[in-house]
N, C-alpha and C positions, 0 to 999 in steps of 0.2 A: 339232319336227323338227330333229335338229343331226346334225354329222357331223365327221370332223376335219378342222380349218380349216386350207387351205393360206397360209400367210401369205409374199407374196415380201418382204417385209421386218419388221421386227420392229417399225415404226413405225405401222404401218396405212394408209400412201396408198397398198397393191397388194394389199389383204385380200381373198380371195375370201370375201365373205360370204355368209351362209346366206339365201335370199331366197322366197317362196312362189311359184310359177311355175304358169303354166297351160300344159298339154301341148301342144304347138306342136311342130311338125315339116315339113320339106323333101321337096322330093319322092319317090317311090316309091326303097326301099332294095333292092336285089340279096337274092339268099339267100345266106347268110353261114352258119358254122360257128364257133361260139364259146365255145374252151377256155381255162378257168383252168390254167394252169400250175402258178403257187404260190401260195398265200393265206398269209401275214404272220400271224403270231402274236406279236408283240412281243419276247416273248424266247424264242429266241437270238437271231431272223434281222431282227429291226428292224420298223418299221411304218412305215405311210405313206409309198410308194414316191416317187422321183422319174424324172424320163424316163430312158428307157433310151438306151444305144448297143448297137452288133455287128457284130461283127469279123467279116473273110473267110471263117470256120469256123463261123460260127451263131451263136457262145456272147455269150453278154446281160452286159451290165453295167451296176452303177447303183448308187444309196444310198438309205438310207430315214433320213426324217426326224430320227424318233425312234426308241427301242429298245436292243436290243441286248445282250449278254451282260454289260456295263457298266452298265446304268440301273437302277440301284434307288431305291428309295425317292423323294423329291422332285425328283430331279433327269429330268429326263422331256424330252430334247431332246439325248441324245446321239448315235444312230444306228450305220450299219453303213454300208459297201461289200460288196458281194455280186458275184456273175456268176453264171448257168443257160447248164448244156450246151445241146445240141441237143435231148435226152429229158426236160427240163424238172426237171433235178436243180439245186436253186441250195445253194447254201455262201458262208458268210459270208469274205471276206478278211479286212476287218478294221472292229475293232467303235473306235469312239469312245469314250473315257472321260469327258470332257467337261471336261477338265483342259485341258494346254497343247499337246494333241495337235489343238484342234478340239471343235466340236461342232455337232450340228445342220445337217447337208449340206441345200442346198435346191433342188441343180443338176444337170443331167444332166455325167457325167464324158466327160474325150475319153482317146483311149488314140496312144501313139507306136508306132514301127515297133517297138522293144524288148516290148514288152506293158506298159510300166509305165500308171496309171493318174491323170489329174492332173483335181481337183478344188478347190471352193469349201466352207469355213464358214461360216453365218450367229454363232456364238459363243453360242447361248444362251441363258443366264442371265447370262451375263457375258462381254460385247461385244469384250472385249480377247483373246477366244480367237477371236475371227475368223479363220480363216486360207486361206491357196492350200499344197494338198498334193500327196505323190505317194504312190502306193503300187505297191510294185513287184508281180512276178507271184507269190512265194513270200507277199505278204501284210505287208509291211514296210512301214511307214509312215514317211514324212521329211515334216515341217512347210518350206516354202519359203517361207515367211514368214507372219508374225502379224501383222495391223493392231492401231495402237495404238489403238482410238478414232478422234477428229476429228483427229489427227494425222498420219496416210497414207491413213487410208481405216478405213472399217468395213461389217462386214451385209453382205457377199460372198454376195449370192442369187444369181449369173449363172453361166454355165459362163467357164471361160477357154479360149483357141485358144493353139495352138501352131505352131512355125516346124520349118522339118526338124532343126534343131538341138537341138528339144525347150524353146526359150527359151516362157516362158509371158507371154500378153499377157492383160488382163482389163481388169473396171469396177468402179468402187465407185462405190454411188447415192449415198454422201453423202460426207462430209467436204472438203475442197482449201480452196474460197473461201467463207468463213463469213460474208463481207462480202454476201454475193449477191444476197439478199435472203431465204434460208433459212435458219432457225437452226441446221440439223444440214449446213449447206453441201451445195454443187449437185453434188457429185462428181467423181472424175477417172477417170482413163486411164491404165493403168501397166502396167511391162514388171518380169517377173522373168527375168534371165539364167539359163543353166544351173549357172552357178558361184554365184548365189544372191543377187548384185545388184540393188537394186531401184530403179527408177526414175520418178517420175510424167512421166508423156509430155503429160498434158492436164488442165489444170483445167477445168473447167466454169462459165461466169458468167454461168449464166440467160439470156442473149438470145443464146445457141447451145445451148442445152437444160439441162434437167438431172435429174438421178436416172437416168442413162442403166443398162438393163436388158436382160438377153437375153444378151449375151455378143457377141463382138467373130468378124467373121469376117475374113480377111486372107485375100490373093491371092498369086499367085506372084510379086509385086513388091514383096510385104512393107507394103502400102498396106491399112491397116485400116478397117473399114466397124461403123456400130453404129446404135441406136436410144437415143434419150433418151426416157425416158419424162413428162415433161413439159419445161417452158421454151421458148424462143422467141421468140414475140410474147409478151411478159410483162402487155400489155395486154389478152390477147386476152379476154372472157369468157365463151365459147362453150364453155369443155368444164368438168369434172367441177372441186369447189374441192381442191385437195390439201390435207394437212395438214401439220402443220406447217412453215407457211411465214407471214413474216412482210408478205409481199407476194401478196394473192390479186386479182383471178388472175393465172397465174401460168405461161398457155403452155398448149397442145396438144402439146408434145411436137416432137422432129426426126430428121431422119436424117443425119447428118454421115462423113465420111472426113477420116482423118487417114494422112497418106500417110507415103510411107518415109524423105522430110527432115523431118518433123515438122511439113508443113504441114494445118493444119484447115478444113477445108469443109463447113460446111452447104448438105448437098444439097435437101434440104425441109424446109420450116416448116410444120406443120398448123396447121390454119385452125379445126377442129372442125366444117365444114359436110361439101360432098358429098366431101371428102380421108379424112375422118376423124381422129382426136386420139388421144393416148396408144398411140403403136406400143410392141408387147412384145417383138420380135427380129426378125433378118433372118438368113434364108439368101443362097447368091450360086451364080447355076449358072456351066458353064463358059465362056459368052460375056460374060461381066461381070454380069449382072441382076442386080439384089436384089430379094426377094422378101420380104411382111412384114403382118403384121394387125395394123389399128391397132382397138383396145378399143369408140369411141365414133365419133361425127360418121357420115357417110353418111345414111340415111336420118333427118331428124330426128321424125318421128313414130313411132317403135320406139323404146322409152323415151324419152321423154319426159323434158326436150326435148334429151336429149343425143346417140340413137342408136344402132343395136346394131353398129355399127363396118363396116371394109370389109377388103376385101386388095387389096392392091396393087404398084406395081411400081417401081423406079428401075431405067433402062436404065442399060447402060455408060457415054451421056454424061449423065447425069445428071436427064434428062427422068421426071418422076413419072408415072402413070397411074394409076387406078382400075379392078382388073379385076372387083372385084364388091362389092355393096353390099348387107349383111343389111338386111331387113325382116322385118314384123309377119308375113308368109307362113310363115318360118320362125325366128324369135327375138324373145324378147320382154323380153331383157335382155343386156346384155355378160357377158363373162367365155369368154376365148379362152386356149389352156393356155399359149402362147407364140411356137412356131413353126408353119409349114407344110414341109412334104417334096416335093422333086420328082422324079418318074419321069424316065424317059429319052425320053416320050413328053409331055413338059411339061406332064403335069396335075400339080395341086396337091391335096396332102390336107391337112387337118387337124382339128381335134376342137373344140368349144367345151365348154367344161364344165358348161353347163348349156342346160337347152331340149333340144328331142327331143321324141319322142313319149312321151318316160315326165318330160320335166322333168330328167332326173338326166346329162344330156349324148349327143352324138352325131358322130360321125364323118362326115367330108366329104368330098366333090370337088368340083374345080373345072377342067372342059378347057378347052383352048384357046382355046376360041368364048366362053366365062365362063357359058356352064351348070355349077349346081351343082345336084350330088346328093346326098345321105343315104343313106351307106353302112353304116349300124349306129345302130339305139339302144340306148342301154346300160338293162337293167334298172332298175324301180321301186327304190327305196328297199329296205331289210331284205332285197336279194337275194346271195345269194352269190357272185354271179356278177362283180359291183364295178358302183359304179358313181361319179361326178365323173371323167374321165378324163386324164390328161394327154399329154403330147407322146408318140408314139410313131414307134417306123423303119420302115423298109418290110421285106419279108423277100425272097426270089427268086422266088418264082411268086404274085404277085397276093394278097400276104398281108398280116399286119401284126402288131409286137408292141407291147405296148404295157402301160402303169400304169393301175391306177386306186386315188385317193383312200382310195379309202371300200370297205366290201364284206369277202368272204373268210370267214372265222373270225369273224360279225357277234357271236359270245357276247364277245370278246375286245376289252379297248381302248376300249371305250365303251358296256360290256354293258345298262347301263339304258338305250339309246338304238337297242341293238343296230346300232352302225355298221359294225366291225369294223375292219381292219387296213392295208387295202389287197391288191390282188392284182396279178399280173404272166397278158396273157394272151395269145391268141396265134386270132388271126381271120383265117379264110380264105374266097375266094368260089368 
């Protein structure tokens, strides 16, 4: 049973691997309606979606993988930028060549008040096309810079945020301090000016985290908030061993803020127990919260012995919480797409990528009181319909859009396996 493998970095400490699962599922799911919009053919329009955004007007944006009018032959990690109207029409803006334009998107895009569109490269086959882009609305692509390697940074799997001025702030999981105890270094923090300047704002030196992931969210004080995906207690030995690293173990992972004079604060250390280990992003609602799924730790009898992770909270002062903790009830292995989404009525949704009543993932909530429920399972295997799912937005009336992995055109992409391409879809209750 294979499918295509979302990889958040090109090194394998964040591989969604293909795992045998027994059908497991959360409580009673609502009646749902569930349309494919687009299903992914590889060429022209790319494959294997990433999460989407959407604008005040409906219309979707996002990148795939791989693909695109550009990918012939051995080279198979170039991709597209796309957007779909409201009537489910998607058009490619612009395709990746795999040259020094970029390759291989592996991040949901944010869009400015202009429409331009600014994204991350992982670099493919060759690490030095890493890059932070824009593309404007006519479909124009401008490179804003290229990492060299272990020299500014590389493997940009994260989205980047923006300031009103359109300045671009991001993360790199590796390079900065090579001294750290990791051979591909702990990563940093860095600002790209409008004018094209670039700057590292933060190294990373493992006992304030490192390989930080998810993408950077910033306030109206210009005070930035993130997740490291491991580091910390560098002693800790409670969570999962990373690779490549020359010191194991090697941390549960943090959530730190780096403010608008460049001051750094680690705001939680995971522990890997009832906290949870290895956070993969943070939202931030309007009264300061952050909001965030860490991978592992919470229940330590659901996978065994590391746990199938929790959500959780960092208030405005700083104080952590635990609003809910999976178990063997409804999970029976980790693998969370990245983020959770908040209503106006402060429930939390989010998706795990795998588990559900079919094993192939399931859609979530989480109110107030920290009941969750199972608001969608995605289709068995070899379904058209997709299934692995990842981050998705909310829509206006009780909706949702969203990517999935695997699925679609299953002749397509991985036709002895029949996985297919990925789809874009669009679920209502």
């Amino acid at each position: 049973m294979l499918f295509p493998t979302h990889i958040r970095n090109p090194h394998g400490v964040a591989i969604i691997a293909l795992l045998a699962l027994m059908a497991i599922a959360p409580p009673s799911a609502p009646a749902q309606n569930h349309v494919v919009l687009h299903a992914f053919t590889y060429q022209p329009d790319g494959a294997f979606p990433n999460p989407l955004i959407r604008d005040a007007q409906g219309t979707l944006y996002g990148t795939t993988q791989s693909g695109g009018a550009n990918c012939f032959g051995g080279n198979l990690t170039c991709g597209t930028v796309f957007k779909m109207d409201r009537a489910g029409t998607e058009s490619v803006l612009y395709n990746f060549t795999g040259g020094n334009d970029g390759s291989w998107p592996h991040a949901a895009l944010v869009r400015d008040v202009a429409g331009n569109l600014y994204g991350t490269t992982i670099g493919g086959n060759n690490l030095s096309t890493s890059t932070v882009f824009k593309v404007d609305p006519k479909g124009n692509e401008t490179v804003l810079h290229m990492f060299m390697g272990l020299t500014d940074g590389c493997c940009q799997d994260s989205p980047v945020a923006l300031d009103a001025k359109s300045n671009v702030y991001g993360m790199s999981p590796y390079a900065g301090d090579l001294n750290c105890g990791r051979d591909l270094g702990c990563g940093t923090l860095y600002n790209i000016t409008r004018s094209g300047k670039f700057r590292v704002l933060h190294t990373f030196k493992g006992t304030d985290g490192a390989q930080p992931e998810g993408g950077l969210v910033r306030d109206a004080k210009g005070n930035l908030y993130g997740a490291a995906f491991i580091g910390g207690d560098l002693g800790n030995n409670a969570c999962p061993v990373p690779v490549n690293d020359r010191r194991t173990p090697f941390g549960c992972g943090t959530i730190f803020e780096l403010d608008a004079k460049g001051k750094f604060t680690v705001l939680h250390t995971f522990e890997g127990q009832a906290d949870g280990s290895i956070p993969v992003g943070l939202i931030r609602d309007a009264a300061g919260n952050l909001y965030g799924e860490a991978t592992y730790g919470g229940d330590l009898t659901c996978y065994v012995p590391y746990g199938c992770g929790t959500i959780f909270k960092v208030d405005a002062v700083g104080k952590f919480s635990v609003l809910y903790t999976f178990n063997s009830s409804n999970s029976r292995n980790p693998g969370f797409t990245g983020h959770v989404v908040r209503d106006t009525q402060g429930n939390l949704y989010g998706a795990k990528t795998y588990d559900g009543s079919n094993s192939d993932g399931f859609l979530f909530k989480l109110d107030p009181s920290g009941n969750l429920t199972n608001l969608y399972n995605f289709p068995p295997e070899k379904s058209k319909q997709g299934w692995f799912p990842e981050d998705f937005v909310l829509g206006s009336k009780s909706d949702f859009y969203g990517t999935t992995l695997a699925g679609g055109h299953i002749e397509i992409c991985d036709p002895f396996n029949r996985t297919g391409c990925g789809t874009v879809y669009h679920l209502t209750f």
